[in-house]
N, C-alpha and C positions, 0 to 999 in steps of 0.2 A: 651286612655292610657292603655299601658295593667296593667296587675294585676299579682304581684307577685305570681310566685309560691309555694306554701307551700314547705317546707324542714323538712329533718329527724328533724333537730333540734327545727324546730316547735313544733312539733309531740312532742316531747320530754319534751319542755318548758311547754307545755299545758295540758300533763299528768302527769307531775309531778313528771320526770322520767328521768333517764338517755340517752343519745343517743344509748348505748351499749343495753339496754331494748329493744327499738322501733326497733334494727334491730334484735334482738332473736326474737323477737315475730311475726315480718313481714315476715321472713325468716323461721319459724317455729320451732325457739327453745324453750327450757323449759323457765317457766315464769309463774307464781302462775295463777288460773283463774281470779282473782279479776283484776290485771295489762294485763292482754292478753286480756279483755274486752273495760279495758278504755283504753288502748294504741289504741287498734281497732275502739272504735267511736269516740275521737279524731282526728283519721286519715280518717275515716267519714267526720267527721264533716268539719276539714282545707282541703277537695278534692284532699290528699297527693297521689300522685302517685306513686305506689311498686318500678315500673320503676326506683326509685331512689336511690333503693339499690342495681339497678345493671343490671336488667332487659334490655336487648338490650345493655351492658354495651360496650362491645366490637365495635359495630357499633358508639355509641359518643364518646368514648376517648379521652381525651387531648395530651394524650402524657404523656410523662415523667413517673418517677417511684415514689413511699415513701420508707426511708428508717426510723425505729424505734429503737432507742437503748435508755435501760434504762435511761442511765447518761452522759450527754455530757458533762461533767468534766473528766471525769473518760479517762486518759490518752491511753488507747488501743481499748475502742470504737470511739476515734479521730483517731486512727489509722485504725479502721477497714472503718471508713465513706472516711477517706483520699483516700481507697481504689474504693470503690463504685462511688466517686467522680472524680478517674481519669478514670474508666472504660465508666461512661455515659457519659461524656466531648467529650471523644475519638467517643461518638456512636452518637453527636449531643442530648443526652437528659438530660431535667431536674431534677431534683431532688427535693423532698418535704423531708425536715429534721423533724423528731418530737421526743420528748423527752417524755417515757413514765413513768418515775418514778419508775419504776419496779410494776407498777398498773394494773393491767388487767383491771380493768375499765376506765381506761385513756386511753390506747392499744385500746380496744373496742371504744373508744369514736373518736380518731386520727384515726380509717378502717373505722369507717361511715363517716367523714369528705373528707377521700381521695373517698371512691365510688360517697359520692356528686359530686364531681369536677370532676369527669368522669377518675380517676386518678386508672387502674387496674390493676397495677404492685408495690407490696410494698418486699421488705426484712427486715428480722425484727430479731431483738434478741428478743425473744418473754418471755412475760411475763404471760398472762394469757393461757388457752387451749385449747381446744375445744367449749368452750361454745365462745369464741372469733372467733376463727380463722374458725370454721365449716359455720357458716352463711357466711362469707366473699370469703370463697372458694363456697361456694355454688351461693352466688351472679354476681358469673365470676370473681375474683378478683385472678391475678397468685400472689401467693407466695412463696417464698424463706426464708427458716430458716438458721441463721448466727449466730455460736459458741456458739447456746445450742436449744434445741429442746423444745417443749412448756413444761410446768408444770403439775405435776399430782394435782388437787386440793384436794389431799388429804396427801399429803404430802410432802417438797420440799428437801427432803433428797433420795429419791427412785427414782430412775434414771430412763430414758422411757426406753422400750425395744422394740422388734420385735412386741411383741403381741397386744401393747398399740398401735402400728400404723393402725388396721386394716389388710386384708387378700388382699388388694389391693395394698398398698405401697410397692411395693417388694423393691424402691433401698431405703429407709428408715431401713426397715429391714435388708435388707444385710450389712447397713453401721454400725448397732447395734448392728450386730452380729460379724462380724468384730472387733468391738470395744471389743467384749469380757463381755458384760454385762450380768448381770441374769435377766430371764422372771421374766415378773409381771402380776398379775392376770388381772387389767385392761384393756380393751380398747376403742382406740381412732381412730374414723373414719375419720381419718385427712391421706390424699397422699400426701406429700409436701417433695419435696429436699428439703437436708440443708446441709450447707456447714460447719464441723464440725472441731477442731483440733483433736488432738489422744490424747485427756485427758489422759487413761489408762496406755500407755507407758510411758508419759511426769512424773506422777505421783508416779509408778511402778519405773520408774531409780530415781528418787530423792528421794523415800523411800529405795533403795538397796544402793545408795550410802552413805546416814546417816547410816544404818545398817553395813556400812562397818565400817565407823571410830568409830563403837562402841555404838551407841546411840540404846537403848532399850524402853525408854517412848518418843516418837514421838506424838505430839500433830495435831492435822487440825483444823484450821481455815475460815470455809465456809462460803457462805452466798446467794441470791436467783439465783436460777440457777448451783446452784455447785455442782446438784447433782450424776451428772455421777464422777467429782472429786471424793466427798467423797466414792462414790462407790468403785471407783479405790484406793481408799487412804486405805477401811478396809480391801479390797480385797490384797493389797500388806503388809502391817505389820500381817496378818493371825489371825486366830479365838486365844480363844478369844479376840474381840478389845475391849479396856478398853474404856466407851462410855463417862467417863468422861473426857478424850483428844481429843474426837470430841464436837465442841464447832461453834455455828452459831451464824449469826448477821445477822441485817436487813439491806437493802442496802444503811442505811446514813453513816458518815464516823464516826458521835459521836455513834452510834450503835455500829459501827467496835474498834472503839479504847475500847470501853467498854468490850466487849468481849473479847481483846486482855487481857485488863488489868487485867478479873476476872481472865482468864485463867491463864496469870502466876501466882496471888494470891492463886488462887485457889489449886494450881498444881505446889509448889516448887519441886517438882520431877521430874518434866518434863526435859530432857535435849535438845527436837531440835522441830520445830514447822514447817508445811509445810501452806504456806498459801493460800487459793484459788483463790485470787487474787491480784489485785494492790493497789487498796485503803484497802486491810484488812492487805497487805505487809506492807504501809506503818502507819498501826495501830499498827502492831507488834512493828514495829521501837520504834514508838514513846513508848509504853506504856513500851519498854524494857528502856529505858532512863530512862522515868519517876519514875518506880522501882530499879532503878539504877541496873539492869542488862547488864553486858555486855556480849559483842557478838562477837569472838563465846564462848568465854571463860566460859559463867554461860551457856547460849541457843546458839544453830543455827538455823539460820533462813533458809528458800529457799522459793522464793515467785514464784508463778505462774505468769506470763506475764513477760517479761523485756520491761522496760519503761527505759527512760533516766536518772530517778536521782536514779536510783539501783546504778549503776556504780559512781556516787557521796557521796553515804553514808558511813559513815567509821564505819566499811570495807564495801565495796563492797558488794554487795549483790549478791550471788547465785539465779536463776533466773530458770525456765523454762519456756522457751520463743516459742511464737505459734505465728506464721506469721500473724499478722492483718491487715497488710494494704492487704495481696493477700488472704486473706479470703473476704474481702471486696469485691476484686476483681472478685474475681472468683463468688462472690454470684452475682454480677451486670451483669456477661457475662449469668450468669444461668438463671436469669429473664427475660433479654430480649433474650434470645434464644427459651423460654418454649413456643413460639406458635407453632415452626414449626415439634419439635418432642417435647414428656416429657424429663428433663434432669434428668441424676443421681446423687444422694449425691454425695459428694466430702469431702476425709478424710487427709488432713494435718500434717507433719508432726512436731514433738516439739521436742526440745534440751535444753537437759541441760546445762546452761552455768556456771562453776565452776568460783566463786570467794572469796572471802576474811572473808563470812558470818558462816559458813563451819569451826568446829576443832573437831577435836580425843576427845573421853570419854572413857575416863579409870576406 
């Protein structure tokens, strides 16, 4: 009979540790002495083969890709997966769907799951950073980043830049620079396309257009991964930005409506709210009801994404809308083309769509 193979996840059970642990430390990331000891006799001890995180990865492969997005509720990562899902159909390949919670431990846990299964192609709206995505690249694993770039772990308001990508990511860097963002001290030895929208622009005309019809206390509304948004958002209403109109949530939706709600409490002065995305949109909504704020009449709203029940909300909701399902696409063609040359970032663009959400402040 034969004998099971030990697996990461062995490894993991039996050190009393994460699977995201057992591949930093196999792999050679950071990771205390005390856990890089017992992770290692452990993997001793169950006769766990490195091999498994990737080693010869290329020559077993299964096929097929992963694709990871925070929230499969969340109505525009349906639309961006919609996309990745008509592009591998079309190529004869699989797909591995995984919902990361916005958890860089769970993200790390879902890349050792797919290197198990010999699975070396993932695109990911990425949640954790480097300490994630570096072992996985370094394991053979091609990656594609999809409508936002990883996390700085030191902050999720400061946006990546050129310098955070390393001196080797040249189409990263030219796609950040492009974007018009400011250096950051950090960096990150991460080379990885991603397939971005033009936050900046999208951000930039929906803050000149509120400025047109008069509005002075403009509000944003972020939350994990929104930081190149809020970037664009202080960069566009100009120094000084009053830091109490910039207002985050964490990516549940009772988190967002909270936020929403302190903020208009908080901030009867406010007269127009840009918000980062769709579920913090449709927080706005709600908590403007709930305060019996109407709209646009007390606030105006413009929410980042158009989703379908924008155009059903009364009024209409003002929108800046960024292509997700051919974001999807275009990240699916970008992964399975990455053997045969590296491919480069790809920059998207966004429209603002005027509707009903939107009035003059006099």
């Amino acid at each position: 009979m034969e004998v099971r193979r030990a697996t990461i996840k062995d490894v993991a059970e039996a050190a009393g540790v994460g699977v995201a642990t057992v591949s930093r430390v196999l792999s050679g990331g950071s990771a205390s002495p005390e856990t890089r000891e017992r992770v290692l006799a452990v993997a001793a001890h169950l006769d766990y083969r490195p091999s498994a995180l990737g080693r010869n990865l290329r020559q077993r492969r299964t096929g097929g890709m992963g694709l990871f997005v925070p929230d499969l509720t969340d109505t525009f990562y349906g639309q961006l997966a919609e996309g990745v899902l008509a592009c591998a159909r079309s190529a004869g390949e699989p797909v591995v769907l995984g919902s990361t919670g916005d958890d860089p431990e769970q993200e790390a846990e879902l890349v050792g799951m797919l290197l198990e299964q010999g699975v070396d192609r993932v695109i990911a709206v990425p949640s954790g950073g480097a300490e994630t995505w570096g072992p996985a690249i370094k394991a053979g694993m091609t990656v594609v980043f999809a409508d936002r770039l990883p996390s700085d772990p030191s902050t999720d308001v400061r946006p990546p830049s050129p310098s955070d990508e390393g001196s080797g990511a040249a189409s990263v860097s030219d796609l950040m620079l492009l974007d018009g963002l400011p250096p950051a001290p950090r960096a990150r030895p991460l080379d990885v396309p991603a397939v971005l929208a033009d936050d900046r622009a999208g951000i930039r005309t929906a803050v000149r257009y509120l400025r047109g019809l008069g509005h002075r206390r403009i509000a944003f509304l972020g939350g994990p991964g929104h930081g190149r948004r809020v970037a664009a958002f202080r960069e566009a209403v100009g120094a000084p930005v009053d830091e109490g109109l910039v207002v985050f949530a964490t990516g549940s939706r009772d988190s967002a409506y909270a936020a929403a709600s302190g903020l208009f409490q908080s901030r009867p002065d406010l007269t127009a709210v840009v918000t980062g995305g769709n579920v913090l949109g449709e927080a706005a909504v709600l908590a403007a009801r709930e305060l019996d704020l109407r709209v646009p009449r007390d606030v105006s709203l413009v929410m980042y994404d158009d989703v379908p029940w924008a155009e059903l909300c009364s009024p209409p909701l003002t929108v800046i809308a960024q292509p997700g399902r051919d974001m999807g696409y275009r990240a699916a063609e970008l992964v399975m083309r990455a053997g045969s040359r590296r491919p480069r970032s790809v920059l998207l663009p966004t429209e603002l769509i005027v509707r009903g959400s939107c009035g003059p402040r006099h």
